[in-house]
KEKE-3310 file (N, C-alpha, C; in steps of 0.2 Angstrom, whole numbers, plus 5000, padded with zeros to 4 digits):
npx = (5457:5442:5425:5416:5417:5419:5405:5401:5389:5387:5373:5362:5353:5339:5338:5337:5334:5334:5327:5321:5333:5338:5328:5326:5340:5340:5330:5337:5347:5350:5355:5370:5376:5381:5376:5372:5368:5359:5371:5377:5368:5364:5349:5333:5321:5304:5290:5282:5263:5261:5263:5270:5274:5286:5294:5301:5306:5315:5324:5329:5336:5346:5353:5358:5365:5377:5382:5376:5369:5351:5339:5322:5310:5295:5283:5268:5255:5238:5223:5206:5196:5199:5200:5210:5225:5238:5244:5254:5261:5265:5278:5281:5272:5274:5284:5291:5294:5285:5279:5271:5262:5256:5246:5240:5232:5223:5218:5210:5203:5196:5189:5179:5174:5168:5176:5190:5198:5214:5226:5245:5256:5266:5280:5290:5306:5316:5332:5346:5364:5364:5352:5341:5324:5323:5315:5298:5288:5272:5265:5254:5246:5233:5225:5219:5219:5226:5218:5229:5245:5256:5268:5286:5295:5301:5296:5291:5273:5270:5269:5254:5248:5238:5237:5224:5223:5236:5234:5241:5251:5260:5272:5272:5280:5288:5304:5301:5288:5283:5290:5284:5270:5270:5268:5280:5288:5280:5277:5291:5291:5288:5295:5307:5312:5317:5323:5333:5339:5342:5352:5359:5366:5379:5378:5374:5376:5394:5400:5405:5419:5424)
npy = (4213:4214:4201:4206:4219:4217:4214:4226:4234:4251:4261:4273:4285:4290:4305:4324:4328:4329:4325:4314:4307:4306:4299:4286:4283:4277:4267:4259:4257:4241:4234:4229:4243:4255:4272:4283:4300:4308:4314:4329:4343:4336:4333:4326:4329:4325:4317:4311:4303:4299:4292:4280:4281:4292:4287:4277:4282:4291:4283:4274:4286:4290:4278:4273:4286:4286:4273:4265:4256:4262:4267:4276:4285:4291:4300:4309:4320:4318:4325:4324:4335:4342:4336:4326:4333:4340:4330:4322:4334:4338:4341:4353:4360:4372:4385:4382:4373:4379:4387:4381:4372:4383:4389:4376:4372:4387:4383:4374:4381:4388:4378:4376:4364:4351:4342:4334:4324:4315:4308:4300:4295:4283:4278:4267:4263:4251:4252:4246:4245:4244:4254:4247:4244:4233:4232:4237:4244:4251:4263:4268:4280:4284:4298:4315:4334:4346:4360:4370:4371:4357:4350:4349:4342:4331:4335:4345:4341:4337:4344:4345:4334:4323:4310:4297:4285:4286:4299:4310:4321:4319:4327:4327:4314:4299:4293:4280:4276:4283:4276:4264:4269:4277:4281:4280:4271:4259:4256:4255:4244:4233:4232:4229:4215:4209:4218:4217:4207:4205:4215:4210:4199:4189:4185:4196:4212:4216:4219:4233:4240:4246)
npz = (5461:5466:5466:5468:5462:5450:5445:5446:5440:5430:5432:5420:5427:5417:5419:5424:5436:5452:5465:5459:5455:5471:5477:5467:5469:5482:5483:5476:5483:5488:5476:5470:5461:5451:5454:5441:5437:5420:5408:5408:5401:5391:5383:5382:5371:5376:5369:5369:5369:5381:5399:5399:5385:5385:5394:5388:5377:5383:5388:5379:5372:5381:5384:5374:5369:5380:5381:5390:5403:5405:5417:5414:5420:5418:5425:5431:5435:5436:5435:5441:5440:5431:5419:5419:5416:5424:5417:5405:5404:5417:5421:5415:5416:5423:5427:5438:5456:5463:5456:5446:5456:5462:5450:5446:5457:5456:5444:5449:5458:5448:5439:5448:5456:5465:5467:5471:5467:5461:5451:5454:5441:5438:5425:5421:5412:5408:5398:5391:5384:5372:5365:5367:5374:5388:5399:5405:5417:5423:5437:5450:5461:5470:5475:5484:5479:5490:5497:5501:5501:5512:5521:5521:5514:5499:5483:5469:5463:5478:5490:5490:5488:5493:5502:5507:5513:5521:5530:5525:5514:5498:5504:5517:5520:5524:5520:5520:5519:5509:5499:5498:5497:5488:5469:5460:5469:5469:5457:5454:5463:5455:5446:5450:5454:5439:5438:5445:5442:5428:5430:5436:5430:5422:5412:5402:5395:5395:5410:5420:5426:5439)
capx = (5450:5436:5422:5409:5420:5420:5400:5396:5388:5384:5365:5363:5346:5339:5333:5341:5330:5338:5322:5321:5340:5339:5322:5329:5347:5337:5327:5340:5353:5354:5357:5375:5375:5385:5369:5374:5363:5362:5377:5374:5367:5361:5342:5331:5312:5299:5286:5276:5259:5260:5270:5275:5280:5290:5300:5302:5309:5321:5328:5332:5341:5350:5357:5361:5371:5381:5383:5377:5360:5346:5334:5319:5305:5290:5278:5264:5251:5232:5218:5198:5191:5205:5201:5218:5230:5242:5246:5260:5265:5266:5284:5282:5263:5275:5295:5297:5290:5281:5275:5268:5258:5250:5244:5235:5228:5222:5213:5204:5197:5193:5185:5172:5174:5171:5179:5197:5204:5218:5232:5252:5258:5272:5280:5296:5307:5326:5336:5352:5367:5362:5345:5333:5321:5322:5308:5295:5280:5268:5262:5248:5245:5227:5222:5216:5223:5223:5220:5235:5254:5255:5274:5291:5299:5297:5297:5285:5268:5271:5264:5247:5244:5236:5234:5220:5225:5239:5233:5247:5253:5269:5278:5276:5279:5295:5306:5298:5281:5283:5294:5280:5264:5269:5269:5286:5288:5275:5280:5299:5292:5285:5298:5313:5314:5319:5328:5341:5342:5345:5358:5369:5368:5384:5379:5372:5381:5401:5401:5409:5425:5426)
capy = (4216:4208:4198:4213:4224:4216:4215:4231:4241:4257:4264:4282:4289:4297:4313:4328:4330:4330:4322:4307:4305:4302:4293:4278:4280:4274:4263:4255:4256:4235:4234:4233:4246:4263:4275:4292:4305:4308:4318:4339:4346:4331:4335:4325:4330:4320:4319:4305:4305:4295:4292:4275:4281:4295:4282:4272:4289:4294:4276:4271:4292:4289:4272:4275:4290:4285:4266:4260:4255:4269:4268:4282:4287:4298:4302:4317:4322:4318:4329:4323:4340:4346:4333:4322:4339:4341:4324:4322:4340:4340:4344:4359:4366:4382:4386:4380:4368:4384:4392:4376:4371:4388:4387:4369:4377:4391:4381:4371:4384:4391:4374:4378:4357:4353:4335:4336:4318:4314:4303:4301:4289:4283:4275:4265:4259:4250:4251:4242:4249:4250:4258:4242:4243:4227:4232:4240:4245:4257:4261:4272:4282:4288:4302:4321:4340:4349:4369:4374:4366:4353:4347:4351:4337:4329:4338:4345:4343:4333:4345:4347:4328:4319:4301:4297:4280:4287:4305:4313:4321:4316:4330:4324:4306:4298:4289:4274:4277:4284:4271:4259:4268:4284:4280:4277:4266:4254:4253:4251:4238:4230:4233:4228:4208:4208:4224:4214:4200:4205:4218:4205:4191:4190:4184:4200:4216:4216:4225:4239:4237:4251)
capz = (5460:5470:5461:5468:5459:5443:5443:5446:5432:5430:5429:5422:5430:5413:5422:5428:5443:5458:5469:5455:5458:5477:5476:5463:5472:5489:5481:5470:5485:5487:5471:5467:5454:5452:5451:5439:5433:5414:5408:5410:5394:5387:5385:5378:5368:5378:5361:5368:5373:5387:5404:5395:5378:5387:5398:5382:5372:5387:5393:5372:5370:5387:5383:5365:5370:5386:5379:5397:5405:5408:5418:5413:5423:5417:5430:5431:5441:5433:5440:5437:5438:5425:5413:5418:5416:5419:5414:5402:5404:5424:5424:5410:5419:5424:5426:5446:5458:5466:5451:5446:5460:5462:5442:5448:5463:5453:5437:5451:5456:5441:5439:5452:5455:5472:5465:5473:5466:5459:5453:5451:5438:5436:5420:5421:5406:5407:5390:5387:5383:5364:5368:5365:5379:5392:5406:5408:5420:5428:5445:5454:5468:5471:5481:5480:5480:5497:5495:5504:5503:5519:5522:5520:5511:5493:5477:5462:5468:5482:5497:5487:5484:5500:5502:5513:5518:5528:5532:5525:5508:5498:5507:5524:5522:5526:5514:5521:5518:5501:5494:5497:5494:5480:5464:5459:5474:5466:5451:5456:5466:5450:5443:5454:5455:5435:5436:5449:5439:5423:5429:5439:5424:5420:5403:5397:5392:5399:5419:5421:5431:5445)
cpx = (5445:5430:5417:5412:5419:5413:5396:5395:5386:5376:5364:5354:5345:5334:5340:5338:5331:5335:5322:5328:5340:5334:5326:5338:5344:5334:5332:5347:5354:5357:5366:5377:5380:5380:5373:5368:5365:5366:5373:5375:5365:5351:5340:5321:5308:5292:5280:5269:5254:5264:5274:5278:5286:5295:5304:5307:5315:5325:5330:5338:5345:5354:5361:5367:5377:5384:5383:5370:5359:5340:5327:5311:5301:5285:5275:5259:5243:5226:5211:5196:5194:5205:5206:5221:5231:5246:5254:5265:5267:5273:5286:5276:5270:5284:5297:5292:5282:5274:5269:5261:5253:5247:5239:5232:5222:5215:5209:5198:5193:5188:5180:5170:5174:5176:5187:5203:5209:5223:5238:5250:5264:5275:5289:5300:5314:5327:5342:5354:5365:5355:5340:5330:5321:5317:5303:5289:5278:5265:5260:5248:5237:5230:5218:5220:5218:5223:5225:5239:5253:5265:5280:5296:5297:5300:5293:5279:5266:5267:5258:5244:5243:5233:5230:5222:5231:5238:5238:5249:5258:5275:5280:5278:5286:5298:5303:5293:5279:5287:5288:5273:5264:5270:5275:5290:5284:5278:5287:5297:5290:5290:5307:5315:5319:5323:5334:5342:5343:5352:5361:5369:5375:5384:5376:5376:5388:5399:5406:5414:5426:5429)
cpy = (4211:4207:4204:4217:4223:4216:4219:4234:4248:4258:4270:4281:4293:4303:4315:4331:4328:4324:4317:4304:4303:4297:4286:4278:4276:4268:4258:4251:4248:4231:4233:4237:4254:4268:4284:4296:4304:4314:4327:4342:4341:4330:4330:4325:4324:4322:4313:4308:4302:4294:4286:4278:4287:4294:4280:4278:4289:4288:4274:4278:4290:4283:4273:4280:4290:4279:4264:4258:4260:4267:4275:4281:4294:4298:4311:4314:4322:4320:4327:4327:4345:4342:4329:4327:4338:4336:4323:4328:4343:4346:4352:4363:4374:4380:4383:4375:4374:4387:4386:4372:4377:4387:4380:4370:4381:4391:4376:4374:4386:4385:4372:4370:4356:4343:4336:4328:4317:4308:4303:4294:4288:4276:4274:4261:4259:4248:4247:4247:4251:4251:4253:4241:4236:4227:4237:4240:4252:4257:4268:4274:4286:4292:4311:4328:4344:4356:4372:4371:4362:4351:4349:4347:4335:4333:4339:4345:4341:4337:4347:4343:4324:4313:4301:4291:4283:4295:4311:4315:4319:4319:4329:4318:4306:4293:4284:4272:4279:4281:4265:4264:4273:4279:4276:4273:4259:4251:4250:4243:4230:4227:4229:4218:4206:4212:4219:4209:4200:4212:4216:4199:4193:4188:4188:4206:4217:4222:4229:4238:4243:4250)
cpz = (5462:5464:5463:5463:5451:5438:5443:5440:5435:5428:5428:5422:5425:5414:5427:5435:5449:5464:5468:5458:5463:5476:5473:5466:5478:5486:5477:5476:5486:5483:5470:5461:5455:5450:5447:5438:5426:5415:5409:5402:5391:5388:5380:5376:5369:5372:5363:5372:5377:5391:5399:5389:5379:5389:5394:5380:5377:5388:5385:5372:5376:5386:5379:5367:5374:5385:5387:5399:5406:5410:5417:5416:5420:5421:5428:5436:5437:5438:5437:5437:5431:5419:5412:5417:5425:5416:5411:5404:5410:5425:5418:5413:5420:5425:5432:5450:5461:5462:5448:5451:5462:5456:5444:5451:5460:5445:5441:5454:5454:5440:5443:5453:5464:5471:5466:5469:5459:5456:5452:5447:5437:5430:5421:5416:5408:5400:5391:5386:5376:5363:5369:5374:5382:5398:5403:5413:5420:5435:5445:5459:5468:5476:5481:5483:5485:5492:5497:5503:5512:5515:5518:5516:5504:5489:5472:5465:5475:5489:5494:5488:5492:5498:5510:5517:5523:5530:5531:5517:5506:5503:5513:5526:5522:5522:5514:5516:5512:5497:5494:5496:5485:5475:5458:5463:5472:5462:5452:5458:5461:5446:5444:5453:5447:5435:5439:5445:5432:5424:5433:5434:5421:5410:5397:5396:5399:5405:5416:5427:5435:5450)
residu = (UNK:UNK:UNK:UNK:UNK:UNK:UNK:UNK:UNK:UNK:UNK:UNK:UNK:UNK:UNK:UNK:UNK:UNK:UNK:UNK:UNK:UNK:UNK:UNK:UNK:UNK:UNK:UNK:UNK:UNK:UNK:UNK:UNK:UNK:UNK:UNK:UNK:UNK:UNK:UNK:UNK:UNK:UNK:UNK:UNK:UNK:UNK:UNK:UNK:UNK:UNK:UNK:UNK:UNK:UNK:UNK:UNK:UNK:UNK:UNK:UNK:UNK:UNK:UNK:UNK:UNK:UNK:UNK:UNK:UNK:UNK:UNK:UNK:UNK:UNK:UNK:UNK:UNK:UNK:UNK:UNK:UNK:UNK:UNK:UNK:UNK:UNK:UNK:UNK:UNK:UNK:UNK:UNK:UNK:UNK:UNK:UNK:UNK:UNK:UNK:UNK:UNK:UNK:UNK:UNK:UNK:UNK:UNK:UNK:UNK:UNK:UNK:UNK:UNK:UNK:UNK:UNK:UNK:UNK:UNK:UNK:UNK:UNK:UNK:UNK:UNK:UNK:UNK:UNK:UNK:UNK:UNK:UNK:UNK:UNK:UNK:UNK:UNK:UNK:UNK:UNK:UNK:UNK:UNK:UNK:UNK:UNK:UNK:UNK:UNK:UNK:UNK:UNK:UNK:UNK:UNK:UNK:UNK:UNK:UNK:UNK:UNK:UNK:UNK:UNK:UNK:UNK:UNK:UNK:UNK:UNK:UNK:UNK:UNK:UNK:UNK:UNK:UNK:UNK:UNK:UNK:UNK:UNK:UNK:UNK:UNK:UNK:UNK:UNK:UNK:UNK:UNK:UNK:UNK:UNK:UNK:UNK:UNK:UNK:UNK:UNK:UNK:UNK:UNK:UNK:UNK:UNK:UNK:UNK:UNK)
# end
């Protein structure tokens, strides 16, 4: 068994969201780590009311229950004419990425605002295997909401939300361009130099042998 083999661990991604999954497998990829998802049916009641204390909440319940690292990510979408909504609750505003995004569309009009700006946030917490959080950050993305969908790529409200620096919404941007200006690009990038260094320390919790 080779020495890479012996220091690989596992990291469960604690989100079932398919878009988070690749985003942090991409961004995690020179990492050597084994990236999972959380298990299937394991849900757990985001109660905080804040991205941070929801990272927190989801990366200690993910750890604790898997006995492995958990990375946890809470990200939303804050609108100024909305008063910050749908903030915390981005990923509950409605049942699909579709329905969601008309509903946003919908109450900015209603809000007769000609104020279109915006921001994502993103909140990132790693736990240990026996939940106690070890990192955290945050990271920003200004910009504001188009009236129409723009772009076929991305996830949630990504063809609404336009950065002006690159004239482009999250949907049309290319892995590249959204690893380094979105939200969870930032923050990751915040976040990444202590992440690689405390999950290759051989003197912290036993590797996982794959």
């Amino acid at each position: 068994m080779s020495s890479s083999q012996i220091s690989k661990r596992i990291l469960i991604i604690a989100s079932g969201n398919a878009g988070k999954i690749r985003e942090f497998s991409n961004l995690l990829a020179h990492i050597p780590l084994e990236i999972r998802p959380q298990p299937t049916g394991l849900h757990v009641e985001e109660t905080g009311s804040s991205f941070s204390a929801n990272a927190r909440i989801k990366a200690t319940a993910i750890a604790a229950a898997t006995g492995q690292w958990a990375l946890a990510d809470d990200s939303g979408l804050s609108v100024a004419a909305l008063n910050g909504a749908p903030g915390v609750h981005s990923a509950r505003y409605a049942e699909n990425d579709e329905a969601r995004i008309a509903r946003l569309l919908n109450e900015l009009e209603a809000a007769k605002s000609s104020d279109r700006s915006a921001h994502f946030t993103a909140a990132l917490a790693v736990a240990d295997p026996s939940g106690k959080i070890r990192l955290e950050v945050e990271g920003e993305c200004p910009g504001m909401i188009l009236k129409t969908p723009r772009g076929e790529g991305g996830f949630g409200y990504d063809p609404v939300f336009y950065v002006p620096e690159v004239g482009q919404t999250f949907a049309e941007m290319g892995k590249v361009a959204k690893a380094r200006l979105g939200h969870r690009g930032r923050a990751f990038n915040a976040l990444e130099p202590e992440l690689s260094q405390l999950l290759t320390d051989p003197s912290e919790s036993p590797a996982v042998l794959t």
